[in-house]
N, C-alpha and C positions, 0 to 999 in steps of 0.2 A: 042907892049908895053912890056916892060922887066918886071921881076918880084918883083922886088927887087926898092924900091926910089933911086934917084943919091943923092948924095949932094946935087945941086942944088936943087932938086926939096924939100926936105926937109928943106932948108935954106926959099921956096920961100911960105909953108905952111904959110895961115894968121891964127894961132890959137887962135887969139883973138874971134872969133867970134863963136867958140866954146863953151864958156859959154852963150850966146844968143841961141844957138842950144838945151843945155842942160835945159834952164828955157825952151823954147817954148813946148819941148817935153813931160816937168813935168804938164804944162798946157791939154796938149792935151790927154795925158794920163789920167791928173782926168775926163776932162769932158767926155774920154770914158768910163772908171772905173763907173762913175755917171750913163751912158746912158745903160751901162750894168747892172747893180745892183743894181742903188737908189741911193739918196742921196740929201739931198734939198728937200724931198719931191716930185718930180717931176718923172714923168711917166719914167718907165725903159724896159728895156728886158727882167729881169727876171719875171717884173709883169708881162707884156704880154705872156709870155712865160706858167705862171701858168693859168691866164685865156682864153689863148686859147686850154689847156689842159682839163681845168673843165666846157668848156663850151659845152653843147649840139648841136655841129653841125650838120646842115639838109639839103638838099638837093644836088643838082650834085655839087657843088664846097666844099660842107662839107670837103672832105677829104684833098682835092687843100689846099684849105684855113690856114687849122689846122695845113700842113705841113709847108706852106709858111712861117707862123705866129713862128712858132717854128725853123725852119729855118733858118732865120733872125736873130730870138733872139740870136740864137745861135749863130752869125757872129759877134754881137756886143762884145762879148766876146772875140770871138778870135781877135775879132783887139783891143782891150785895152789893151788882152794878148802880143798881138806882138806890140804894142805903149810903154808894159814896158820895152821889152824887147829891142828897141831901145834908150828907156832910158838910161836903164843899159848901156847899150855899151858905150853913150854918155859920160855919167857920169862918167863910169870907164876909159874913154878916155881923158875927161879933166882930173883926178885927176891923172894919171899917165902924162900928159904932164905939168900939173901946179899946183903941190902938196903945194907949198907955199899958194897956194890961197884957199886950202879946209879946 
């Protein structure tokens, strides 16, 4: 595969369907933004993330556990992080291909 688009292939981009790409990803993005941090009221990562911190764990999977729990939490993060960050792309990719429309 060469580096570089031909003409053709650039003539044969359907970029309509890049603003559907751009709403889906602003979707996706909140409800991980939500599931990491709050919002709606509704249980997050970050709570779990505090209460498995302040909680007195006991016995053989005590430590297992506290990691896994914080762990996790931690992963929800990074992927809302990387959901905005294809946002962005997205976003900055329709508005330089269809700037009349932003």
């Amino acid at each position: 595969m060469a580096d570089t688009l031909t003409v053709q292939e650039l003539n044969d981009l359907r970029l309509g369907t890049l603003k559907t790409a751009v709403d889906d990803w602003e979707t996706m993005q909140g409800r991980l933004e939500r599931l990491a941090v709050g919002g709606d009221g509704q249980v997050n990562a970050a709570d779990l993330e505090k209460k498995a911190n302040a909680a007195d764990w006991e016995g053989v999977n005590a430590t297992v556990s506290r990691q896994f729990v914080t762990k996790t939490a931690k992963q929800f993060g990074d992927a809302a992080a990387e959901a905005k960050s294809i946002l962005d792309l997205l976003r900055d990719t329709h508005t330089e291909a269809f700037p009349s429309l932003v």
